[in-house]
C-alpha positions as CSV (number, residue, x, y, z in Angstrom):
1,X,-36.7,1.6,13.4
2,X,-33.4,0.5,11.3
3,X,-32.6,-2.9,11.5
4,X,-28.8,-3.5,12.5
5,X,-28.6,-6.9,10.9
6,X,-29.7,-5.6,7.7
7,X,-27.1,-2.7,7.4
8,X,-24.1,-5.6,8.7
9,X,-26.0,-8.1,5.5
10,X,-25.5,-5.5,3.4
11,X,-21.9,-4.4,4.6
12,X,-20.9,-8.0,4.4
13,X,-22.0,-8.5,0.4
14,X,-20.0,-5.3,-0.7
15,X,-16.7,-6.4,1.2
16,X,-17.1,-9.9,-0.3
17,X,-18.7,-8.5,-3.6
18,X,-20.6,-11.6,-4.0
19,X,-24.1,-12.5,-2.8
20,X,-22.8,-16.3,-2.6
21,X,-19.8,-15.5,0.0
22,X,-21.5,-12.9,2.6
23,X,-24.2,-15.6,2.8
24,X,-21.1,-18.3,3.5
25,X,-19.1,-16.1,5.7
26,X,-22.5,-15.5,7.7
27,X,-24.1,-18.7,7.7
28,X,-27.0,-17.4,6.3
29,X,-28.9,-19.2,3.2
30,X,-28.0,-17.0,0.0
31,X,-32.3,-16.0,0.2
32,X,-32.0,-14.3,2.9
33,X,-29.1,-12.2,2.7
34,X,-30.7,-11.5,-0.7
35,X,-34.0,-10.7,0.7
36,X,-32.7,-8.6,4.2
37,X,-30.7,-6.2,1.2
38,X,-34.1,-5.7,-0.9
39,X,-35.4,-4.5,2.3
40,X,-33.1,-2.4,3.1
41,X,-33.1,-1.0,-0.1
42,X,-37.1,-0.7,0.1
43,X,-36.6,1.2,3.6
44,X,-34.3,3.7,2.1
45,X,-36.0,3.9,-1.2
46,X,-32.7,3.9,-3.2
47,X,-30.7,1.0,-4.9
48,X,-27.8,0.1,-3.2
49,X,-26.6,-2.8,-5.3
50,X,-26.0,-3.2,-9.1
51,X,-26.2,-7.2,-9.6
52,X,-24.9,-8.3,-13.3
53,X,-23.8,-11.9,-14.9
54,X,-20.3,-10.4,-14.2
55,X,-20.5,-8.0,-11.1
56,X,-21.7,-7.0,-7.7
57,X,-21.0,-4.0,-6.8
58,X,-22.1,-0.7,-4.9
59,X,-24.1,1.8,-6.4
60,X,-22.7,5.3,-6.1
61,X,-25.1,5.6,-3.4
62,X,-24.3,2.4,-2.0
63,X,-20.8,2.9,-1.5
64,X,-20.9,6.3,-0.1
65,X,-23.5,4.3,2.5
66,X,-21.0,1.3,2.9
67,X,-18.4,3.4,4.0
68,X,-20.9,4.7,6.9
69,X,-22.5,1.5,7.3
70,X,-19.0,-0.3,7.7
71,X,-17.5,1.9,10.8
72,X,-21.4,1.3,12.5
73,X,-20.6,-2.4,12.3
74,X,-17.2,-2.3,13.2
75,X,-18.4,0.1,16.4
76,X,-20.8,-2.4,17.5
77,X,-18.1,-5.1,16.8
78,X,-16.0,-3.3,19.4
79,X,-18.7,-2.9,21.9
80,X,-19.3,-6.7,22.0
81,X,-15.8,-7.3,22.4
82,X,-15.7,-4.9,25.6
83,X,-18.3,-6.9,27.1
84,X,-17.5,-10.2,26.4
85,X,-13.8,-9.8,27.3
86,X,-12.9,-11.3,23.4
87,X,-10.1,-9.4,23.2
88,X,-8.5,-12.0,25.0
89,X,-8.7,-13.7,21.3
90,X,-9.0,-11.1,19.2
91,X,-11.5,-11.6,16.2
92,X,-13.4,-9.7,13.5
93,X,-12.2,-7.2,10.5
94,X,-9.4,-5.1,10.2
95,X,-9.7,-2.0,7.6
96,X,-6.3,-1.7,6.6
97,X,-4.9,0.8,4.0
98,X,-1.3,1.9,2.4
99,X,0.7,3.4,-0.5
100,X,0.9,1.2,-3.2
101,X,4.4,0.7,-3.0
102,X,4.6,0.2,0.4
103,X,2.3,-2.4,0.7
104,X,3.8,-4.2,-1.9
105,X,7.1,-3.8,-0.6
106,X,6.4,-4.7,3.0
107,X,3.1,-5.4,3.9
108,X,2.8,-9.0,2.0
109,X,4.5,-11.4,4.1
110,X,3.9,-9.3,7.1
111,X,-0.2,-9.2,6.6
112,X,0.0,-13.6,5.6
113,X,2.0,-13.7,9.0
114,X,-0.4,-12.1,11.0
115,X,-3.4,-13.9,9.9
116,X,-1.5,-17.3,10.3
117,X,-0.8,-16.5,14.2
118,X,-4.1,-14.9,14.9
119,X,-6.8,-17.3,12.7
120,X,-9.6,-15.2,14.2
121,X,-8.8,-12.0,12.9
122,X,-9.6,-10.7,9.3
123,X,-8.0,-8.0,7.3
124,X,-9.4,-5.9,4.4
125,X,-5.6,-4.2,3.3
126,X,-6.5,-1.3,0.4
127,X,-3.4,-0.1,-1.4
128,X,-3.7,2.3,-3.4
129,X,-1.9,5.6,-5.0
130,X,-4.0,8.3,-3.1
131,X,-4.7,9.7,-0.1
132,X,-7.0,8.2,2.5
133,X,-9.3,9.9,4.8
134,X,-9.1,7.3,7.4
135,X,-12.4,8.7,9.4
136,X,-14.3,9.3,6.6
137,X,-13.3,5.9,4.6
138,X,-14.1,3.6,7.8
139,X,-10.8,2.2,8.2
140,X,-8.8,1.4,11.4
141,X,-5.0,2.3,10.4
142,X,-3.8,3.5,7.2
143,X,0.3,3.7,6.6
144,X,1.4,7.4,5.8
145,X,3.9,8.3,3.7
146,X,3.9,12.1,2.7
147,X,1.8,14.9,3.7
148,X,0.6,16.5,6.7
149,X,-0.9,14.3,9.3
150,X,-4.5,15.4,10.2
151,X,-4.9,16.4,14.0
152,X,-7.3,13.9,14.8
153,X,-5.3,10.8,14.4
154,X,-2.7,9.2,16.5
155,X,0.6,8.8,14.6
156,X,3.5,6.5,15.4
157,X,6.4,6.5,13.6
158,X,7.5,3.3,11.8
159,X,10.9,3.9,9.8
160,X,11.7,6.9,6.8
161,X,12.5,6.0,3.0
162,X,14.9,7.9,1.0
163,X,15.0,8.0,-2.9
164,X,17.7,8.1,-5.3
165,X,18.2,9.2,-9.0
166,X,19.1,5.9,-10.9
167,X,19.5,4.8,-14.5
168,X,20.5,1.5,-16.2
169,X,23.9,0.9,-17.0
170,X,23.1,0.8,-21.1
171,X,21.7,4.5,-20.5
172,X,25.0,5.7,-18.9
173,X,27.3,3.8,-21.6
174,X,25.4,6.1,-24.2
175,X,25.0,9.3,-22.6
176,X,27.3,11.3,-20.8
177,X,27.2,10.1,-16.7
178,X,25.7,13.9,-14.6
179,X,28.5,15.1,-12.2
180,X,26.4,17.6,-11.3
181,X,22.2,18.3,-10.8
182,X,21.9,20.9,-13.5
183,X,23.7,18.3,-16.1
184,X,20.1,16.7,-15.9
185,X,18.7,19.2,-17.9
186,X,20.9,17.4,-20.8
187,X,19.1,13.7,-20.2
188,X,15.9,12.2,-20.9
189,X,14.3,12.3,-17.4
190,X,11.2,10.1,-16.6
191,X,9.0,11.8,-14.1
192,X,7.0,9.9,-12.0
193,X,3.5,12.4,-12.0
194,X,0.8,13.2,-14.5
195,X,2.6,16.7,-15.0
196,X,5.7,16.3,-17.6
197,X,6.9,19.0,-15.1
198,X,9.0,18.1,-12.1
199,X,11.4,19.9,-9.7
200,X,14.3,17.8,-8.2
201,X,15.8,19.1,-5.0
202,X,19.2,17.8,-4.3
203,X,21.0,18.5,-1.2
204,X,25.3,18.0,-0.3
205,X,27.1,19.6,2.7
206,X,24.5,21.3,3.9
207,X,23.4,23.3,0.5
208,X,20.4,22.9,-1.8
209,X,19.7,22.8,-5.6
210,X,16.4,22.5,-7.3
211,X,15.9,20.9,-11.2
212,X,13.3,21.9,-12.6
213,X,13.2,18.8,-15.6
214,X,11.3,18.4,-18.4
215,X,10.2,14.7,-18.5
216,X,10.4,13.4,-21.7
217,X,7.9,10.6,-20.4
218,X,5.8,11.4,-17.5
219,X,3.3,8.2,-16.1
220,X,1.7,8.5,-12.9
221,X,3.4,4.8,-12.0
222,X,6.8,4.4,-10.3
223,X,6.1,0.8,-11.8
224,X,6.2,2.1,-15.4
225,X,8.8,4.3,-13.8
226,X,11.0,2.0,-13.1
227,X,10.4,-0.6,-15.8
228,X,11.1,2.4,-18.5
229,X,14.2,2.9,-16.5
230,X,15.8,-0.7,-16.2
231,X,15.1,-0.4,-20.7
232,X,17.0,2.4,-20.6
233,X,15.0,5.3,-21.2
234,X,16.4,8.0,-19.3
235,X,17.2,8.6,-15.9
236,X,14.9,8.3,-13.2
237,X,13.9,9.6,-9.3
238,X,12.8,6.4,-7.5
239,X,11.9,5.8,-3.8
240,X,15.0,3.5,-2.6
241,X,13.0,0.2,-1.4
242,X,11.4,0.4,-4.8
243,X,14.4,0.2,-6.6
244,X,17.1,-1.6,-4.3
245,X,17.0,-4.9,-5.6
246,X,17.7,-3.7,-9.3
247,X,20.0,-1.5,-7.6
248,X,21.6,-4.9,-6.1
249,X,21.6,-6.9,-8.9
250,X,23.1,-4.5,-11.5
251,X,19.9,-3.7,-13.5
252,X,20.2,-0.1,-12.1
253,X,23.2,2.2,-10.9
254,X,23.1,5.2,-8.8
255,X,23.4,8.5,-10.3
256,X,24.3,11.7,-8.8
257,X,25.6,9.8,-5.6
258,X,26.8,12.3,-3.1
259,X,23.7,13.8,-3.3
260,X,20.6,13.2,-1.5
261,X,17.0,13.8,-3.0
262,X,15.3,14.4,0.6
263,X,13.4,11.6,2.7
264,X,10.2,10.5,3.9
265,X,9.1,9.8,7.1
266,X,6.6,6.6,7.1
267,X,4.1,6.5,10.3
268,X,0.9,4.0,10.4
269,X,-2.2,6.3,11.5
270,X,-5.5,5.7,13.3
271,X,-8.5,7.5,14.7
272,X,-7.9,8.9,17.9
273,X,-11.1,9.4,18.9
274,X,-12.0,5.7,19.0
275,X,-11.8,3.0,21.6
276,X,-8.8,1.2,20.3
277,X,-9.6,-2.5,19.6
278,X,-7.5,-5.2,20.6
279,X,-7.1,-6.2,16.8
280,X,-5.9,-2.7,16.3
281,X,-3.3,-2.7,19.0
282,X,-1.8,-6.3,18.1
283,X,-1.2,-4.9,14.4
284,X,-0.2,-1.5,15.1
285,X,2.4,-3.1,17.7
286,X,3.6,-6.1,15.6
287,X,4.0,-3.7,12.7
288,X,6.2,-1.6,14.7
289,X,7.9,-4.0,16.2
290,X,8.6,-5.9,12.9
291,X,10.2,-2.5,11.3
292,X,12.0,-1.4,14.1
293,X,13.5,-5.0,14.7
294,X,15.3,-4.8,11.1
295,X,18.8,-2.6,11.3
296,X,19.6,1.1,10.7
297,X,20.7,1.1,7.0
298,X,21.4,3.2,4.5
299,X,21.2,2.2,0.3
300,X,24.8,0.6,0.1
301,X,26.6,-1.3,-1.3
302,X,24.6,-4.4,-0.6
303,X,21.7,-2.4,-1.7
304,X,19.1,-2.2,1.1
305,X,17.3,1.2,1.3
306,X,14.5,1.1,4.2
307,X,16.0,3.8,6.5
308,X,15.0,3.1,10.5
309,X,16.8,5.8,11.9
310,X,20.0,7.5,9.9
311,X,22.0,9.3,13.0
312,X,21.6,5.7,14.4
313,X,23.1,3.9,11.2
314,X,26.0,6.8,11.3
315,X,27.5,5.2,14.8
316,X,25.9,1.6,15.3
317,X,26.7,-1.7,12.8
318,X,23.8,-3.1,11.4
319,X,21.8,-5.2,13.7
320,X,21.5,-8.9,12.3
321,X,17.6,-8.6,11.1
322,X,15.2,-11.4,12.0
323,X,14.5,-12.4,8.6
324,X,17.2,-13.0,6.3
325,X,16.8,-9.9,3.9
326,X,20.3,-9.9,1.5
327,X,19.0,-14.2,0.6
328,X,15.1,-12.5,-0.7
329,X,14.4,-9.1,-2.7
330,X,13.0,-6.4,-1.2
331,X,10.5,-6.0,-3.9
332,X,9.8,-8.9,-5.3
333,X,8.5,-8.1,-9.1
334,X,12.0,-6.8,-9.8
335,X,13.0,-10.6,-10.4
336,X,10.2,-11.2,-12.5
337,X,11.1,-8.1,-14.3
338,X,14.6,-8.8,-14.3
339,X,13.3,-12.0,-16.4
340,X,11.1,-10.5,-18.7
341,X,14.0,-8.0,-19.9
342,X,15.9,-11.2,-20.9
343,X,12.4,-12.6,-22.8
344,X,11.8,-9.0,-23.9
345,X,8.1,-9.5,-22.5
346,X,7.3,-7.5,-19.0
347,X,4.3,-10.1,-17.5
348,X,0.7,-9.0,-17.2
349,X,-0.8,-9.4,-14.3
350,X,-3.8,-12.8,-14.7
351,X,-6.9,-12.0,-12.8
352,X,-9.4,-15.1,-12.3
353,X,-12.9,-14.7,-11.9
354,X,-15.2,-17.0,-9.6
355,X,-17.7,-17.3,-12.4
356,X,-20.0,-20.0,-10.7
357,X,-20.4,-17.4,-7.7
358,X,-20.9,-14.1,-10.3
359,X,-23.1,-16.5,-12.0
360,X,-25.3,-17.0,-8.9
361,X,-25.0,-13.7,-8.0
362,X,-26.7,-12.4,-11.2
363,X,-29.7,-14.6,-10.5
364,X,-30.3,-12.9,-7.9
């Protein structure tokens, strides 16, 4: 018979990647999460775990068994909180995942908050630039951006985000400013795809015209996208909250405006078939409540670009937000690059390594 405690042991050292904090985080000596992972290894007769002086980390098996192993935990997790009535304090992990941008964007003061008001509660937030299968992956809510939205999960929409063709203002003073889409075809475009290949669909009273550019730089980044942009590259098709702030302070001006390049509706997704957990509701509400609290705009002049609902910002003024946006960028790294341009250095990002804990870990 399988022994539940071993599979949450086991979950616990992947999430925390170190022998040393699963034990911590479980109160367990460091011995016997060690030993209670060897056996479940033994029982399944395959190595879950690669332990280096550096590293640990999930085999190929191992992670394709974490991801199973993780939803059985977080089930059980659920089940002890409908019997014990803990939902009246919500507690244990939330499985969290987003677009890159977006979670840099808007998720980073808005995930500190959360944890601050609910101490009980812990979140595991995954951003990354691909899709997620949110069943499959064993997480509790994902935000979705583009895409169809599979049948099996509940949707509620959040907000939509437009984009906008930009370039900086040392491009334009060199290269003749596009009156119209086609003039494109004259300008260095920076595609944001691994294809150098691209179509741009504009729209303007009601009519439509696609662009199909050659980049002369393609990167799969909008970050590279954006920084080649603000050094004057070529022109660029950026997702508005990515770019508002350089938008704001100068670095970048509008191109094309007049036109519109299409826009996004943003919805946070999760399972439908599951009993939803009070640590699921809180976030899913306060997440909703946080985007639909901040007003209807539109990228103007004061540069803010999260769209809540456009017909709305046609007839209503802005709403005064909760949270003073035009004194804080949208996206913060734009002032660091911003800073960098002056130095002519663009930072790197410094990652730290807890060697005493790999260390230990390796021992093992």
């Amino acid at each position: 018979m399988q022994d539940l405690n071993e599979i949450a042991i086991f979950a616990r050292v992947v999430r925390e990647q170190s022998f040393t904090k699963a034990a911590r985080a479980l109160g367990l000596p460091k011995s016997t999460v060690s030993d209670r992972v060897s056996r479940l290894e033994e029982r399944l007769g395959v190595r879950l775990i690669e332990r280096t002086t550096r590293h640990v980390r999930p085999t190929a098996a191992g992670a394709a068994y974490y991801e199973r192993a993780a939803r059985v935990v977080a089930e059980i997790e659920e089940a002890n909180a409908a019997v014990t009535d803990i939902h009246r304090s919500p507690k244990g992990l939330l499985r969290v995942a987003s677009p890159l941008l977006f979670g840099h964007a808007f998720l980073g003061e808005f995930v500190a908050e959360f944890l601050v008001k609910y101490p009980d509660i812990e979140i595991e937030l995954i951003v990354a630039d691909r899709r997620f299968d949110v069943v499959e992956e064993g997480l509790d809510l994902a935000i979705h951006v583009l895409g169809t939205i599979e049948a099996s999960l509940i949707a509620r929409k959040i907000g939509s985000a437009d984009r906008v063709c930009v370039a900086s203002p040392q491009y334009l003073a060199t290269h003749e400013t596009p009156r119209a889409p086609k003039d494109l075809l004259k300008h260095s475009a920076l595609v944001t795809s691994n294809d150098r290949r691209a179509n741009w669909i504009f729209s303007k009273e009601g009519s439509s015209e696609s662009i199909a550019v050659q980049g002369r730089y393609s990167v799969n980044s909008v970050q590279l996208a954006l920084t080649a942009a603000l050094r004057g590259a070529g022109i660029a098709v950026l997702p508005t909250f990515f770019c508002a702030e350089a938008i704001r302070a100068g670095l970048l001006s509008p191109v094309l405006e007049g036109w519109t390049l299409g826009r996004s509706d943003i919805h946070v997704v999760y399972p439908g078939s599951r009993h939803l957990s009070a640590r699921v509701r809180l976030f899913v509400d306060a997440l909703i409540e946080r985007f639909t609290a901040l007003p209807p705009w539109l990228l103007g002049k004061d540069g803010r670009a999260f769209v809540i609902d456009g017909a709305r910002a046609q007839s209503e003024p802005p709403a005064k937000p909760q949270i003073p946006l035009d004194e804080r960028p949208v996206f913060d790294s734009v002032h660091a690059l911003n800073e960098a341009l002056a130095q002519n250095v663009i930072p790197a990002f410094d990652e730290t390594l807890d060697e005493e804990d790999e260390l230990e870990d390796s021992a093992i």
